[in-house]
C-alpha angles and dihedrals in degrees: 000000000000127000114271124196126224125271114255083232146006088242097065102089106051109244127232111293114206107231094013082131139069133232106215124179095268086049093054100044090044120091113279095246093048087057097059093039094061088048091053092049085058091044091059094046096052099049086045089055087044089053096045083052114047096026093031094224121170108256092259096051085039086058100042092046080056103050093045096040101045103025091121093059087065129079114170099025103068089061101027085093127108122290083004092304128133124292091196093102131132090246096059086048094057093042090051100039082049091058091042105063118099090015120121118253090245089051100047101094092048087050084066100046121130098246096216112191110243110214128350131319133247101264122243119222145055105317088232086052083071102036097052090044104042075049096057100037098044093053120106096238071080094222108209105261091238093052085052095057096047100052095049101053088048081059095050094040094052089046098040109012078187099054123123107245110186114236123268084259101055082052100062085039092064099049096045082060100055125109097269086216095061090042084058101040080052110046095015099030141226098301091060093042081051085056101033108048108343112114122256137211115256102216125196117229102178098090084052112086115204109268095031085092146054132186110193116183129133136218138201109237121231090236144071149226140196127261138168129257108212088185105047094030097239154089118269134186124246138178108231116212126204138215125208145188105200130182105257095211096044106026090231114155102231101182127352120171113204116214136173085201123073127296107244148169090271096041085056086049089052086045090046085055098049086048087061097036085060095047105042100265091297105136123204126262099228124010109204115210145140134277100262130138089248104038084051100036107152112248092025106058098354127049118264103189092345090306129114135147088229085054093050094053095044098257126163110204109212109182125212116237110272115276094003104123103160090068090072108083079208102078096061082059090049089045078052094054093039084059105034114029095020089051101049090070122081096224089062094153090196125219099277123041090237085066096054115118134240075235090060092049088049098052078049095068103035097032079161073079099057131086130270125245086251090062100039087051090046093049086054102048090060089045087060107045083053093051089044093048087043109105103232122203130219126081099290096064099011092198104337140108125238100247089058090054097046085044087063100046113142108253123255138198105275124215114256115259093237091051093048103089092043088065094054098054116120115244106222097169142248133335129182105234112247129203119287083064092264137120118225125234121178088345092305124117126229113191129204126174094213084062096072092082079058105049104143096014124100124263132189109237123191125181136235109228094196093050126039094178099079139021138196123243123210136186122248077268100065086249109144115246115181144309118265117205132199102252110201119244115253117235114253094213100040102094093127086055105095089203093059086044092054091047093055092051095052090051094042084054090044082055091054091049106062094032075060093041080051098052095044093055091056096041078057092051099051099020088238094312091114085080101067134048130283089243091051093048087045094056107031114122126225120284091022106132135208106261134174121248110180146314142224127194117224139182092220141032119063110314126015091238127037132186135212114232122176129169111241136148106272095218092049110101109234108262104224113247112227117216104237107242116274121246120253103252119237111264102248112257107244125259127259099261078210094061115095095192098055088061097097103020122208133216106230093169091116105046091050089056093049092050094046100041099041123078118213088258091052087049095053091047084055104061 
C-alpha cells in the first residue's frame, strides 16, 4: 500500500447520511444481509470517487486510503472476500462503479444487489442425457454419481455424436439440487426415508399406568454363541434371539426368553408365564404386538373355538399397523441393545454384511472361542439391570429410569395360584368323544371315565405342554369336564406276566362297571319296568311288584344270563302253570325193502337245526 497523506480536513470525505439511499421493490424483497451489502458496496464507491476528486489520488491508492481510513464504517465488507478476507479491493470497485453508471441515484443499491437465482434453473443438455442419468443415479443399486454420468453421456454420444452433453459440473449441480427425500426413498428406500424425514405420531403416554400395557416382539442378535452340534461332532456358531414382553410406559423388560432355536407360538407362552411369575401373577390388560403367525397363533393370543390363553387371563391383543415398526416402544430398547450389548462382543457381526469384521470371520472359523449360551445369558442379564437402573430424558421418563417407574406401578387384582395352570393350558380344538370312552389326539388316545354320558358328542380338548400324558377336556362353555389320561397298551402275548394279568382284570372289572352304572341309570329311569313288556306294564293293577321268575344261562343273545321278571301281586300265592297234553305222534311210514339206503336209517334232527338256525358269521365263530 502506498503511503497516503492525511486529509486537510475530516470533512473532506462526506460521512454516512441515514436514509441517503433509497429502498426500492428488488432491495426489500432481497435477504437482510444482501441489503446492507449492497448499501455498503455504494457506500465504498462513493467515498473512492470523493477521494479521487478532492486528493486527486489515482483509483488504487483512492481505494487503499479508503479501505485504511473508514474501515470502521464498514461491517460486512471487510469479511465478504473470498475465503473471509476484505472486499475493500481495487477489483470490486471497478465491478460495482461500472454498474453504477447511468443508474439513478435511487436505483443505485439495487443495482448492487447479489442476484441470487430463486429456484432451480432450466437444465442444459440432451433430454436423454438426463433421463438415463437421473435412472441410473436414483436407483437403489446407488450408482456412483460419476459412473451415472458416464455412462449417460456414452449413450447419448453413440446415438447423436452432435448432441449437447452438460459438463461433469452441471451434473453434480443438478443433483445437489434435488429434493434429498426423493434421492433416499430412491437409492435407500422407503423405510429410510420413514426414519429419516417421514412424520411421526406423537403418542401420549400419561393416561397409561405401568403394568396396563405390554409391547412383545423379538429380535435376532448380531452376535453369536457357541452350540454344540450332536450330529457333526462338533461346536457351531449360532446367532440367539430373543423374545420379550416389555412395559409399554417404562420400557422395563419384564420377561424376555433367549433362544438359538426358533421363536414360536409356545416360546411366546413360556415367555407369557414368566411375565406373570415376575409380576405376581398379575397379568397385563393389552399386549401390543405385531401381526405375525406366532404372535396371532389361534388358541395363544386369538380364539380357537372361543378359547385363547389371552382370553383366560383376561388379555386384550391390540396389533400394530402393518410395517410400521417405530410405533412399538420396544424397538428403541432393542436399537439400545444393538449399540450397546451387540457391539461389546468381538464377533459383532454389524447390520449390514460391509460392515462384518476380519474378528467375525475369525470366530467363524474357531466357534470353540466363542461364548456359551450360559455366558452370553449371564452378560445380558447385567446389561439389563444397568439399562433398567439409567435415567433416561424426553417426555415419557422426564428424568427416570425404567425400573423407578415399574417399581411404582398401581396394584391390580392378581390370578389365583390354583387357577393359574388351567389358564395356561393350549386350546387345540374340538374332538368327538370314541368309545372307550377317549378322545384322540395325534392318533393317541386319553381316556376318561366321565366321558362315557358323552360318547358321540364334541368335546373341547386343551393340552398340557409340561405334561403329554394327559389332557383336559371342556364343554362348548369352557366348563371343565374331566381329566383324560394316556392309558399304556397290554401286551397280547403276556399272559404268564402277572403284571399284564393284573392289568386285564382291572380293565375286565372296569368293563363291568360301567355295563352295572349303566344298568343302574336306567333302573333309575323306568323304576325296573324296563324289564317287562309294554302290555304287562299296560295292564298291570295297582300294588302288583316286579319279581323274578326265573332265569337260564346262554353262550350266545345279549347278555350271558338272563333273568325272568314278571309284575304280580307279592301276597298272591304262584298258580302253578300246567303243561297242555302232548299230541300222539304219527306212527313212521316203512321203508322200501328195495331201497338200499333206508336199511340203516339216520337221525339227521340235529344237524338240520344247526344249518337252519346258524348264520355264516356264526359259523365261522364257531371253528
Amino acid at each position: 500500500m502506498s503511503f497516503l497523506p492525511k486529509p486537510t480536513s475530516p470533512r473532506a470525505v462526506p460521512a454516512i447520511r441515514a436514509g441517503a439511499v433509497a429502498v426500492t421493490v428488488d432491495e426489500a424483497n432481497a435477504f437482510g444481509d444482501n441489503r446492507r451489502l449492497a448499501a455498503e458496496r455504494v457506500r465504498f464507491v462513493e467515498l473512492v470517487n470523493t477521494a479521487i476528486r478532492q486528493f486527486r489520488y489515482p483509483a488504487r491508492e483512492a481505494v487503499d486510503y479508503v479501505a485504511c481510513r473508514h474501515a470502521v464504517e464498514f461491517t460486512l465488507l471487510p469479511r465478504a472476500g473470498r475465503r473471509g478476507g476484505s472486499a475493500l479491493t481495487y477489483p470490486n470497485y471497478r465491478q460495482w462503479s461500472a454498474k453504477l453508471k447511468g443508474v439513478a441515484p435511487e436505483q443505485r443499491a439495487a443495482a448492487l444487489l447479489n442476484r441470487y437465482a430463486v429456484g432451480r434453473r432450466q437444465r442444459f443438455g440432451d433430454d436423454a442425457f438426463w433421463r438415463a442419468a437421473m435412472g441410473a443415479y436414483l436407483s437403489q443399486n446407488r450408482l456412483p454419481a460419476t459412473r451415472a454420468y458416464k455412462l449417460a453421456a456414452d449413450k447419448v454420444r453413440r446415438a447423436d455424436p452432435h448432441a449437447q452433453v452438460p459438463t461433469y459440473a452441471q451434473w453434480l449441480y443438478r443433483i445437489n439440487q434435488l429434493d434429498p427425500r426423493a434421492v433416499v426413498l430412491a437409492r435407500e428406500g422407503e423405510e429410510a426415508l420413514k426414519a429419516k424425514y417421514g412424520s411421526y405420531i406423537d403418542r401420549s403416554w400419561d393416561d397409561v399406568a405401568p403394568g396396563e400395557v405390554i409391547v412383545c416382539d423379538s429380535r435376532t442378535f448380531d452376535t453369536r454363541v457357541r452350540v454344540w452340534d450332536a450330529a457333526a461332532g462338533r461346536w457351531v456358531a449360532k446367532r440367539p434371539t430373543v423374545a420379550g414382553m416389555m412395559d409399554a410406559r417404562s420400557w422395563y423388560l419384564v420377561s424376555y426368553w433367549i433362544t438359538t432355536a426358533s421363536v414360536n407360538a409356545e416360546l411366546l407362552t413360556d415367555t407369557l408365564g414368566l411375565y406373570l411369575y415376575n409380576n405376581n401373577n398379575v397379568p397385563p390388560v393389552i399386549s401390543y404386538c405385531d401381526n405375525g403367525s406366532d404372535y396371532c397363533r389361534r388358541g395363544f393370543s386369538t380364539e380357537l373355538e372361543g378359547q385363547s390363553i389371552f382370553k383366560e387371563l383376561g388379555i386384550k391383543l391390540v396389533n400394530a399397523i402393518p410395517y410400521n415398526a417405530r410405533a412399538k416402544t420396544i424397538e428403541r430398547c432393542f436399537r439400545d441393545m444393538m449399540q450397546q450389548f451387540d457391539k461389546s462382543f468381538r464377533d459383532y457381526l454389524g447390520s449390514r454384511p460391509g460392515g462384518r469384521s476380519q474378528a467375525a470371520d475369525w470366530y467363524e472359523r474357531h466357534p470353540e472361542e466363542l461364548p456359551s449360551e450360559q455366558e452370553f445369558c449371564s452378560a445380558f442379564a447385567a446389561w439389563l439391570v444397568e439399562m433398567h437402573q439409567t435415567p433416561r430424558n424426553g417426555k415419557i421418563h422426564q428424568g427416570k429410569s425404567p425400573e423407578a417407574i415399574w417399581s411404582a406401578r398401581p396394584a391390580r387384582p392378581a390370578i389365583p395360584a390354583e387357577r393359574l395352570p388351567f389358564c395356561f393350558l393350549f386350546p387345540v380344538g374340538s374332538r368327538t368323544v370314541r368309545r372307550g370312552p377317549a378322545v384322540e389326539l395325534n392318533r393317541v388316545a386319553y381316556f376318561a371315565d366321565c366321558l362315557a354320558a358323552r360318547i358321540g358328542s364334541r368335546v373341547m380338548v386343551k393340552i398340557d405342554r409340561l405334561d403329554p400324558c394327559h389332557v383336559f377336556c371342556f364343554d362348548a362353555g369352557g366348563r371343565l369336564l374331566c381329566e383324560a389320561k394316556r392309558r399304556d397298551a397290554i401286551p397280547a402275548l403276556g399272559m404268564d406276566d402277572p403284571d399284564v394279568r393284573r392289568r386285564i382284570g382291572e380293565e375286565m372289572a372296569r368293563q363291568r362297571s360301567e355295563i352295572k352304572q349303566v344298568y343302574t341309570m336306567l333302573a333309575a329311569e323306568t323304576g325296573g319296568l324296563h324289564l317287562v313288556s309294554p302290555a304287562e306294564i299296560f295292564s298291570a293293577v295297582e300294588g302288583d311288584k316286579l319279581v323274578a321268575a326265573g332265569s337260564m344261562a346262554s353262550v350266545k343273545g345279549r347278555s350271558h344270563k338272563y333273568v325272568h321278571h314278571r309284575l304280580a301281586d307279592p301276597d298272591a300265592a304262584a298258580a302253578p302253570v300246567i303243561a297242555p297234553a302232548a299230541a300222539a305222534a304219527p306212527e313212521p311210514a316203512e321203508p322200501d325193502a328195495d331201497d338200499e339206503f333206508f336199511d340203516d336209517p339216520v337221525d339227521l334232527t340235529g344237524f338240520d337245526m344247526f344249518m337252519s338256525s346258524n348264520t355264516k358269521r356264526e359259523i365261522d365263530n364257531e371253528f
